[in-house]
N, C-alpha and C positions, 0 to 999 in steps of 0.2 A: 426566503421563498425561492425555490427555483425557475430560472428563466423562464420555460417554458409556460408554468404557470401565470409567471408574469406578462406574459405575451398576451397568452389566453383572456386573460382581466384586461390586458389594453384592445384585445381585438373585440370582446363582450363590448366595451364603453365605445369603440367607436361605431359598431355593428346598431346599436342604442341609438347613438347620434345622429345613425345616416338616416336610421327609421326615420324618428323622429322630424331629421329634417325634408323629408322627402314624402312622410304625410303632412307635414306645413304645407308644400308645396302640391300636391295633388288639393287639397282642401282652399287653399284659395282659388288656384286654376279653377278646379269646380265652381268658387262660387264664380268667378269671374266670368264662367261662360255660362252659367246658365243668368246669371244675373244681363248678359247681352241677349243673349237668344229669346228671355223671355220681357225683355221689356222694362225691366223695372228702374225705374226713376227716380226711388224715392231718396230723400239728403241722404240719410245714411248708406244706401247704396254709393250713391254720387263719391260720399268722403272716404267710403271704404274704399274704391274703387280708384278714387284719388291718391291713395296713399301705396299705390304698387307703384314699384319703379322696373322695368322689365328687365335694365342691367343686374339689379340685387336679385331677381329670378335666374338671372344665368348664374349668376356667383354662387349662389344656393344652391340650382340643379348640378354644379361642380365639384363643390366641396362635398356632396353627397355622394357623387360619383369617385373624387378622390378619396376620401374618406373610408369605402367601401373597398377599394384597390389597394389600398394601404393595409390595410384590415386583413384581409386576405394573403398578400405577401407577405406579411408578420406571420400569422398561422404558419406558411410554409416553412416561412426559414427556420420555426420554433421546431416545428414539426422534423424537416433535416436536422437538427441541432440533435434531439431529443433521440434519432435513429442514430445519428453518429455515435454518442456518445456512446449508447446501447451497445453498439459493436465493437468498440474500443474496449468499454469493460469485460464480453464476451470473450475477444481475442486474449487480455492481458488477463482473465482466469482461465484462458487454455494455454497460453505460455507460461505460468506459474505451475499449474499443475503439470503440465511437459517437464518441465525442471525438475520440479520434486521426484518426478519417475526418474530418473537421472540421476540424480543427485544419490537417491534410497539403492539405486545396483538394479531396481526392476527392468530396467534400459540399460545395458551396457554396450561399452565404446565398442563399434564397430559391428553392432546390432543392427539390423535391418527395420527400419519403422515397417510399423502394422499399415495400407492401402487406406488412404485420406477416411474413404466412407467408412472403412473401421472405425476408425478413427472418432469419426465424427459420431457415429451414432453410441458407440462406447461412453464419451463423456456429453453425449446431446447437442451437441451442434452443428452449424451447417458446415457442408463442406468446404462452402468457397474461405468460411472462418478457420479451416481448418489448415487451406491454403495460405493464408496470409499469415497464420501463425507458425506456419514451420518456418518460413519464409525471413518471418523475423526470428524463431529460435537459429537458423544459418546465420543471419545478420549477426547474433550475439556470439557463437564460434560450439553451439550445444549440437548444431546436425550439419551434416555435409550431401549437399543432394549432386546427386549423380544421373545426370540424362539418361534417361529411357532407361535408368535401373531403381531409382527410387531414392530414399531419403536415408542414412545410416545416422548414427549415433558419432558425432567427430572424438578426436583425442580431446578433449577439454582441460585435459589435465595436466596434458605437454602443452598444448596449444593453447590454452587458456586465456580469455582477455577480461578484461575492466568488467564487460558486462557479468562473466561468468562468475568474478571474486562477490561483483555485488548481488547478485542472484544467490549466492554461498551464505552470503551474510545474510540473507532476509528469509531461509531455508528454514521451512518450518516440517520438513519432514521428517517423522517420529522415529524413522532408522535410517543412520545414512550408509553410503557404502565403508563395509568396512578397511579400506584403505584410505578412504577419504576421513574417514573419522580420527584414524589412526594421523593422519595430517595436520588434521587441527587437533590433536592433543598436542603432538609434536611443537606444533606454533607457541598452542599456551607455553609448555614448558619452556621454550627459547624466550620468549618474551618476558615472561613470570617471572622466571628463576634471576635474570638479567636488572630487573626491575627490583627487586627484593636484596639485590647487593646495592644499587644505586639508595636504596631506602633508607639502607643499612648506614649509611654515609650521610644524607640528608636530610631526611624524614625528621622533623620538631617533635618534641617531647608532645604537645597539644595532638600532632596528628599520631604518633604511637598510640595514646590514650585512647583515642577514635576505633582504631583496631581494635583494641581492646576492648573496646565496650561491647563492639560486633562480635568478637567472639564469645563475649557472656552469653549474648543473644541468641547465638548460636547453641553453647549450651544449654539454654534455660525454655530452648524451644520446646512448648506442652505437644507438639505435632510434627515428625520428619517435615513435613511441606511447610512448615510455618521459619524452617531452617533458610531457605531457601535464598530467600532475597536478603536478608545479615550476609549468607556464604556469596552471593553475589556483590554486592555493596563494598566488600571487604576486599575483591580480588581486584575490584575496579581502582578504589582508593590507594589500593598498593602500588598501581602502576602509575595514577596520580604523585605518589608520593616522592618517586623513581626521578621527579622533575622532569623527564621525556614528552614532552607535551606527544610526538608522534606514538609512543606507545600507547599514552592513554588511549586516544584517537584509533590505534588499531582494536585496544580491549574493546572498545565502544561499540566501534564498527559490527562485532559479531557478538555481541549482547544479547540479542535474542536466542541465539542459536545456545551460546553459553550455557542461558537463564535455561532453556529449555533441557540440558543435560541434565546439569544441577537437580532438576525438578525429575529426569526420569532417575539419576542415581537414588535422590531419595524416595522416590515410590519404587522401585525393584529390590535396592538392601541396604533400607535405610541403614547408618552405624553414627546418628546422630553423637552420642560420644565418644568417639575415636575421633571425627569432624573435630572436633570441638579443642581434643585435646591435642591434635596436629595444629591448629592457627593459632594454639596460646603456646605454643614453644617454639610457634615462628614469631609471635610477636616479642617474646622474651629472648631471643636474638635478634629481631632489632633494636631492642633495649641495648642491649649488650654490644651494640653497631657490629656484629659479627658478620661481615659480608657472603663467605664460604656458609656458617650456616644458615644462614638466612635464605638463600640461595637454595641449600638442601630441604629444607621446611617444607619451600614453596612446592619441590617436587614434589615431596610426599604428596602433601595436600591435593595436589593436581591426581596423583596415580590413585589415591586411594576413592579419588568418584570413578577414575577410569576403568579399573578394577571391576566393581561395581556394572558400568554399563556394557562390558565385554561380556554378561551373559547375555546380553539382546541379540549376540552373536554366534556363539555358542550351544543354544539350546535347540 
């Protein structure tokens, strides 16, 4: 349940309480004054009458009042809570989408940003959110603002930090710029090719087999897309296999972005069996602990989805 509403349910029950206690307390006063004013004397008057204490009247008139005070500052803070949050998640889906523009070439380095209220009302929101989020895309090293000339698009890519690689890794956009894509093919292949000789040396007969089986899976896929996550599975395992615990850690790291290629090579041209029949003659040189071709394999296997996604660029 979230807080808010949690609040909400404590502030209902004390809101209940304070009623509660605060018509106890008007309904006695009541009777008790008119029960003076008018005279009445009878025992039961007397014992009812006898049974108020007027400190447990203050203690009650208190707690009703604290009660209600409390009640009310909970509301608020729930209330700030629930507006903060809101603007955090506004900002942090206007700095993702800021990125993606970035990332895809529709913003390039050293592009001048479109005037905040463009801005704003382009993706619907408010200015001052529009403010705080460039604010922190500077923080991360994506914009460089320049006094009384406006906001440009920084070098990212010379100047690149922590924030920018992990903003890269969680890059869900559907074309990226073609340099930077050409970048991380490049990675894979340094990384892959590198891992696929360590394999070649290391890798246990049980984990070959593994491979192995993912690339049946690969070929025996009834659907290009069903190819998908075997041809991901398979490249991650491979740098598992590498013993590099930091390469795994790097393939990991941009998994998403990976899974997401994978997934447009094969909806653009699909060649599910070519796939198929590049990862079983890489895995049959690691059979064969061939480190040089095991290394080669991996290329292939890399260039032949790149291939493939170079007409997202081209057409």
């Amino acid at each position: 349940m979230p807080i808010w509403q949690q609040n909400d349910n404590h502030v209902a029950f004390l809101q209940s309480l304070s009623a509660r206690a605060a018509a106890m307390v008007l309904f006695v006063s009541a009777g008790f004054s008119r029960a003076a004013s008018s005279g009445i004397a009878s025992p039961q008057a007397h014992d009812a009458l006898a049974c108020i204490d007027p400190q447990r009247f203050q203690s009650l008139a208190f707690f009703t009042r604290g009660a209600v005070y409390r009640g009310q500052t909970i509301r608020k803070e729930a209330n700030r809570l629930q507006n903060h949050m809101k603007q955090e998640g506004l900002k942090k889906s206007f700095v993702h989408a800021m990125q993606q523009k970035i990332f895809s070439g529709e913003y390039q380095i050293g592009q001048q940003l479109p005037p905040e209220r463009e801005l704003a009302q382009e993706l619907g929101v408010s200015r001052s959110l529009v403010n705080t989020g460039i604010l922190e895309l500077a923080n991360q090293g994506f914009i460089r603002i320049i006094p009384r000339q406006g906001s440009i698009i920084a070098d990212y890519k010379k100047n690149g930090t922590l924030q920018v690689l992990s903003a890269l890794m969680n890059c869900d956009s559907f074309r990226l710029d073609y340099p930077l894509f050409c970048n991380l093919v490049d990675l894979r292949i340094l990384i892959e090719c590198e891992c696929a000789r360590l394999a070649s040396l290391h890798a246990s007969a049980d984990e070959i087999e593994t491979l192995h089986k993912l690339a049946l899976q690969i070929k025996n896929a009834e659907q290009p897309l069903d190819a998908a996550d075997p041809l991901l599975r398979f490249h991650y395992l491979l740098t598992q296999y590498s013993g590099n615990a930091v390469y795994a850690m790097t393939f990991k790291s941009f998994e998403g972005t990976i899974k997401r290629l994978i997934r447009q090579h094969l909806t653009l041209a699909p060649d599910v069996p070519k796939s198929a029949k590049l990862h079983e003659a890489l895995v049959h040189s690691l059979e064969l602990h061939d480190a040089d071709a095991s290394a080669q394999n991996t290329r292939l296997c890399i260039l032949h989805g790149t291939t493939a996604l170079k007409k997202l660029y081209h057409n």
